[in-house]
N, C-alpha and C positions, 0 to 999 in steps of 0.2 A: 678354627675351622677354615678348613679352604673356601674362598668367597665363591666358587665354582660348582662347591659340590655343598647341597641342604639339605634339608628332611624335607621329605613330599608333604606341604601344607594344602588346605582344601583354601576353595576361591575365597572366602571371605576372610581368611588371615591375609592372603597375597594382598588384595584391595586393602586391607588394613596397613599393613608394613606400604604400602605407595603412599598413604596418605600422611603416615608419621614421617616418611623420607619427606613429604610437600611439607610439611610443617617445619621438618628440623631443616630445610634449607630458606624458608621463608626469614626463618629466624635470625639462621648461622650464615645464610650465604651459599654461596652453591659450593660443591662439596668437589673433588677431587676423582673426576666418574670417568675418564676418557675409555681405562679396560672394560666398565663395568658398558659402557655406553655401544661398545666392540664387542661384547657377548652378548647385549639383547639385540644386534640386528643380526649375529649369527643364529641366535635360538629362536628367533620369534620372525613373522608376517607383519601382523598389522602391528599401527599404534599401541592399542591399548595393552596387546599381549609385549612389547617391547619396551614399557611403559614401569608392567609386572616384574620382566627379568630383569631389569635397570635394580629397579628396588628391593627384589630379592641376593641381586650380588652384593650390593653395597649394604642390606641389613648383615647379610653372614659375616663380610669385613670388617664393619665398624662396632658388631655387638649387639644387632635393634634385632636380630634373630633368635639370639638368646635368651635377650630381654623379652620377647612378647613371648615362649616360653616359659620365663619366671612369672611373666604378668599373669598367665592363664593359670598355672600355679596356685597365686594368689589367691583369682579369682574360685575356684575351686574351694580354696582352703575358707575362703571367706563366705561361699553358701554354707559348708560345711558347721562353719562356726555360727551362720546366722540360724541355720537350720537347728542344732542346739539350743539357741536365743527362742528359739518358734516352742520346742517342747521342753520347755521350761515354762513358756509363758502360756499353755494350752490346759501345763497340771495347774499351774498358779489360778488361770481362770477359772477351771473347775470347783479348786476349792474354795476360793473368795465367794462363789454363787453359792455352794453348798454348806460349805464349815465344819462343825468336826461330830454335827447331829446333836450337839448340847441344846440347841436353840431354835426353834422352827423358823421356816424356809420363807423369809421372805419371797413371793413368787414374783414380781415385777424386780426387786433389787435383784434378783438372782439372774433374773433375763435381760437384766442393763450390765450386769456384769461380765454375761458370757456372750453379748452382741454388742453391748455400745461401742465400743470403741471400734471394732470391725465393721458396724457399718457408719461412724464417722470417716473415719478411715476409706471407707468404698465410693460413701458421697461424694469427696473429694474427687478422689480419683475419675469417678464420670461425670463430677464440671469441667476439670480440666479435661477429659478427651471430648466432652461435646463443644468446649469452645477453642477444640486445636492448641492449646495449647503445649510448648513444649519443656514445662515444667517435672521436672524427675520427680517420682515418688519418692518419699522420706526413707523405703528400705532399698530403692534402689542407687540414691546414693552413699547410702551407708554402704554398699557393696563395692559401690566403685572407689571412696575412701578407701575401704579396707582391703578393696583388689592390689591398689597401690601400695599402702605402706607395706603389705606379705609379701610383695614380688622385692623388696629390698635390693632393687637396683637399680644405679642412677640413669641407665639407659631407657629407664621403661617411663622415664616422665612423662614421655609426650606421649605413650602410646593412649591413655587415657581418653585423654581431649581428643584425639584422630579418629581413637571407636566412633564418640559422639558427633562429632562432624561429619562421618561416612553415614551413620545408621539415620541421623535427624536430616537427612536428603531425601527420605524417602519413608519418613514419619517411623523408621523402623525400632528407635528409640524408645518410644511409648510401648511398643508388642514387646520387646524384650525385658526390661524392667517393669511392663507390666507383670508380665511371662512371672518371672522373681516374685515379683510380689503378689501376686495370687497365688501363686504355688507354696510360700512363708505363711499366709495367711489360712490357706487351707490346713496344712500339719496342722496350724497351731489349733484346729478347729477339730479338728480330728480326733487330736488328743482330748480336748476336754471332751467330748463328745465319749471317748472309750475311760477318761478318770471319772465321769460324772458318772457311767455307767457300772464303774466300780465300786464308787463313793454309796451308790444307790443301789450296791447288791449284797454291801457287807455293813450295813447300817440302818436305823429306822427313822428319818426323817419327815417330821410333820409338817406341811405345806400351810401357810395363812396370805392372805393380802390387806395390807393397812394402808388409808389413806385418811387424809384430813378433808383434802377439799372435796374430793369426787364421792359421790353418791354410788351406791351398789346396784344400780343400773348402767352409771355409766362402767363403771368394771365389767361387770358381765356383758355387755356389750362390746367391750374390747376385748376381753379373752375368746369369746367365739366371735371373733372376728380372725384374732393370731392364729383359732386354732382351727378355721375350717381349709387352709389350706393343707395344713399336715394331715386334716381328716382322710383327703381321697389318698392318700399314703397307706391308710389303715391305722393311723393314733388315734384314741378316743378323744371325745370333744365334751369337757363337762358339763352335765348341762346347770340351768337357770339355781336351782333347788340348794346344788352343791356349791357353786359358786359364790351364794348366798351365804351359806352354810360358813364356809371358810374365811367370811372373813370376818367372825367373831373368835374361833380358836381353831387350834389347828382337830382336824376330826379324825379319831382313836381309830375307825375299822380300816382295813388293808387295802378294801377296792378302793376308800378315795384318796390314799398315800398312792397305789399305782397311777391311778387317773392324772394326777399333778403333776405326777413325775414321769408318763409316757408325754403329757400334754407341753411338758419344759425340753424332752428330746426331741420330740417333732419340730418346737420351733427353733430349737438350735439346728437342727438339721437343712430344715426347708426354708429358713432366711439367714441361715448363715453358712452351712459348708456348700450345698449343691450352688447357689450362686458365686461363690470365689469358684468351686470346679466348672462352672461354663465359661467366666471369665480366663480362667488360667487356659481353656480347650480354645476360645477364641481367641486368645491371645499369641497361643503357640501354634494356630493356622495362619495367621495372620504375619507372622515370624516366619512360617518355613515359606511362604507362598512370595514374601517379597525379599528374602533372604536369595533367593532364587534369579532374583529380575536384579541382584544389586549388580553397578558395573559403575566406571572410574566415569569422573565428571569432565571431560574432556576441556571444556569453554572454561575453567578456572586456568587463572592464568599461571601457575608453576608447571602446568599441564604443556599448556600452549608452549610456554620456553622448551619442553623435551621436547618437542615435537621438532624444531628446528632443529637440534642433535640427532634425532632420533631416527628422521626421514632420509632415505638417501638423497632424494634429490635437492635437500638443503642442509648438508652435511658441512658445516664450516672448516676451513682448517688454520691454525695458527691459534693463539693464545687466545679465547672466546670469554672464559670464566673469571670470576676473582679468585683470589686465594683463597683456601678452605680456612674456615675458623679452626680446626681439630687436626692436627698430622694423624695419619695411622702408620701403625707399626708394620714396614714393608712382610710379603710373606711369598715364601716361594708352594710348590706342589708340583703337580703335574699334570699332562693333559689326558683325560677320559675319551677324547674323540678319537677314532680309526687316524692313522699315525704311519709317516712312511720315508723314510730317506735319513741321509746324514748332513747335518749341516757345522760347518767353522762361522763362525762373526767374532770381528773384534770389537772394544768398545771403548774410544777413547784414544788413540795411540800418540805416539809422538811420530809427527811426517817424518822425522827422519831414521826411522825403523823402516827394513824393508817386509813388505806385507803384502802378499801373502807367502806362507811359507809351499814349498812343494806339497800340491796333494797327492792321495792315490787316487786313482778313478773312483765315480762314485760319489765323491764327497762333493758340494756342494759349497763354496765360499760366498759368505753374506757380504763382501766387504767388513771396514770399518763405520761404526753407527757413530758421527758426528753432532747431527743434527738433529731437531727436533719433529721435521719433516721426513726423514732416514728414517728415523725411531719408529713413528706413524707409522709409514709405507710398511715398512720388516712387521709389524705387528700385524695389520693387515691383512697381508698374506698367510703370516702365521696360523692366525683366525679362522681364515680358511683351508691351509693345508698344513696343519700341525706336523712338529717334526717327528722321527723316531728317536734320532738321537741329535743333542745339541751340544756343540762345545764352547763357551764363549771364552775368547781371549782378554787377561785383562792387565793392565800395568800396574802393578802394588806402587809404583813410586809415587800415587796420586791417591789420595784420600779418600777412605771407600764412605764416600757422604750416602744421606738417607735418599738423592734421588739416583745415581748409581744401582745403588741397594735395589730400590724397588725396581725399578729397570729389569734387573735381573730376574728378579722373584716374579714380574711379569713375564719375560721373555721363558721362563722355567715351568709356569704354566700354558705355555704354547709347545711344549716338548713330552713325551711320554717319558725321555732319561736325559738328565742335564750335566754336564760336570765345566767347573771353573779350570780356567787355564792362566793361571798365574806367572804370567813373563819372567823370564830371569833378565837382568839389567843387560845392556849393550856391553863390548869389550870398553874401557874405560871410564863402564858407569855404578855406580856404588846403588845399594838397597837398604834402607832405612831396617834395621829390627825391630823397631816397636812397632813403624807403620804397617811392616808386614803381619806381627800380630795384631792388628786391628784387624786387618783383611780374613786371618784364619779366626778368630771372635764373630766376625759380622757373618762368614759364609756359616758356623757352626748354627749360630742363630736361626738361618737359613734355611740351614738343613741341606745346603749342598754341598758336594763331594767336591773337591779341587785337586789340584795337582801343579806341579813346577816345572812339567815337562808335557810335553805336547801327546797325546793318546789318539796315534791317527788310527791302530789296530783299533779299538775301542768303537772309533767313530767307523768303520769300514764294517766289523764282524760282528760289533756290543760287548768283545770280550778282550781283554786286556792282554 
């Protein structure tokens, strides 16, 4: 992909990809950004939007664009799979509480079956939010595991840890895996809720409650207790007589097999799915509302160092950087910006060539790019008045190395049409055949067009 041209991502990927470029340079070292540093003060105003386009040229470059692509992917495929994992374990609850109607219904083991563990599970979840903590949910790192290992690309390591560091700024960590996890926990409530209601429509199932220690007062005291909030729902509530009743055998007529078994829907309803659906509604207000306010932490210090690249008025020049940890593979393209003139530069020559050749009017001569300041300045201007058409001169008798290379494939992104101009040797000077097949290998690479004779109609008309 040209590092110039990306898919239109929304704010919260851009801020994502700045924060994994802060990470992989905290790590690796600062990276190799002087074009990338030259297209965000042409596309952008302030810092932080110059900050965005830095880090969007150099994810398209290096691969971190692709990869958070695969990562999202991933993550996708991995609700996908959890969300499976939820109705599975929604029919499994169902029938664990119910079973196959060989056996009357234990009515408490069947409501510790199809709540306990959802609201162990919930308690948790609101000691950690009422003591700030910023502990992940048991399913929302399983998502994030599983986002990873399904995005299957070595570029997307760090995207993980850079979500969590941008979202846990602004506590937005906890709404979004909460978000996950209320949402997993509702399906799975759902479903039993719709198997229990199958289990209970094509079966005759007798309801009892057994216990050792508690007396059948304290029982009836706790079922119209569970059951007078599903009451104002419209579930019957049974009374004193029948609760009695039930817990010597299960009782043969129809109305109190319905009673037991409206009285076991309601409370799965009203303490288990409507509570995860206010959780997952507040969860996902609380998600779009600060999703909204996210912006780049300026005061962290990878931040601070662009700012010095970044800002014109303390734009350094000369070798600033270390070396990058990672070469990348140079790449040429073209320029999308409005585009106008013709221009020659050479790159490299021997002083004792004479240079430049006769132009025709019109054209435009760069000089020879010697230096590293040369380089700069041509770029520069580039930047700002992209060519129409470029032709760069170049001497094959000199090894077309990887910074040459890129040179080119930079300079060929500041041109709308570029072609190579491959010098023939002076009168008593010889041309290497292999090195010059290196030169036509590297420009094929390239993708750019060359030639062994100068194309000044070319550069005057665009046509040969």
């Amino acid at each position: 992909m040209n590092p110039a041209e990306h898919p239109s991502i929304d704010p919260l990927q851009r801020l994502w990809l700045c924060e994994t470029l802060r990470l992989r340079e905290e790590h690796s070292g600062p990276l190799d950004d002087a074009e990338a540093n030259r297209h965000a003060r042409r596309t952008a105003t302030d810092l932080p939007g110059r900050i965005e386009a830095r880090a969007l040229w150099l994810a398209a470059r290096d691969g971190q664009l692709q990869a958070q692509q695969h990562w999202l992917q991933g993550a996708r495929l991995a609700i996908l799979l959890l969300g499976l994992l939820a109705l599975l374990s929604g029919a499994g609850l169902a029938w664990a509480a119910l079973g196959d109607g060989q056996r009357p219904v234990n009515l408490f083991w069947a409501l510790g079956s199809l709540l306990g563990l959802n609201l162990l599970m919930l308690l948790g979840w609101l000691i950690s939010l009422s003591l700030g903590s910023r502990h992940n949910a048991a399913l929302g790192r399983l998502w994030l595991w599983l986002s990873e290992k399904l995005a299957r690309d070595a570029s997307a390591a760090q995207l993980g840890p850079a979500l969590l560091l941008l979202l846990q700024r602004r506590g937005l960590n906890r709404w979004l895996l909460g978000l996950l996890g209320h949402g997993l926990w509702l399906l799975a409530l759902l479903i039993a809720l719709l198997a229990c209601l199958a289990l209970l429509s094509t079966r005759r199932y007798g309801f009892v409650w057994e216990t050792t220690l508690l007396g059948s007062h304290s029982f009836i005291a706790l079922t119209q207790g569970l059951g007078a909030l599903p009451a104002l729902f419209g579930f019957p509530l049974p009374d004193s007589d029948l609760i009695r009743a039930s817990g010597e055998a299960p009782l043969a007529g129809e109305a109190p097999r319905q009673i037991w078994a409206s009285w076991l829907l309601g409370v799965l309803l009203v303490y288990g799915i409507l509570p995860r659906l206010g959780l997952m509604l507040l969860c996902l207000w609380r998600w779009q509302h600060g999703r909204g306010r996210l912006q780049l932490d300026l005061s962290l210090p990878g931040y601070a160092l662009l700012a010095e690249r970044l800002q014109p008025g303390s734009e350094r020049l000369g070798v600033c950087d270390l070396a990058p940890a990672q070469l990348h593979q140079p790449q040429a393209g073209s320029s999308q910006l409005p585009t106008q003139g013709a221009l020659l530069l050479a790159i490299e020559l021997d002083p004792q060539r004479s240079w430049p050749p006769p132009l025709p009017a019109g054209i435009q001569d760069a000089g020879i790019l010697d230096s590293r300041e040369q380089r700069r300045q041509l770029l520069d201007q580039l930047a700002r008045y992209p060519a129409e058409r470029l032709l760069i001169a170049c001497d094959p008798r000199r090894s077309p190395d990887r910074g040459s290379l890129a040179l080119l494939g930079e300079l060929a992104r500041s041109a709308a049409h570029t072609r190579i101009w491959l010098l023939p040797p002076e009168p008593g000077q010889s041309l290497d055949s292999e090195r010059l097949a290196d030169w036509h290998q590297a420009l094929d690479k390239l993708q750019l067009s060359y030639s062994d004779s100068a194309s000044f109609s070319w550069l005057e008309t665009g046509h040969d």
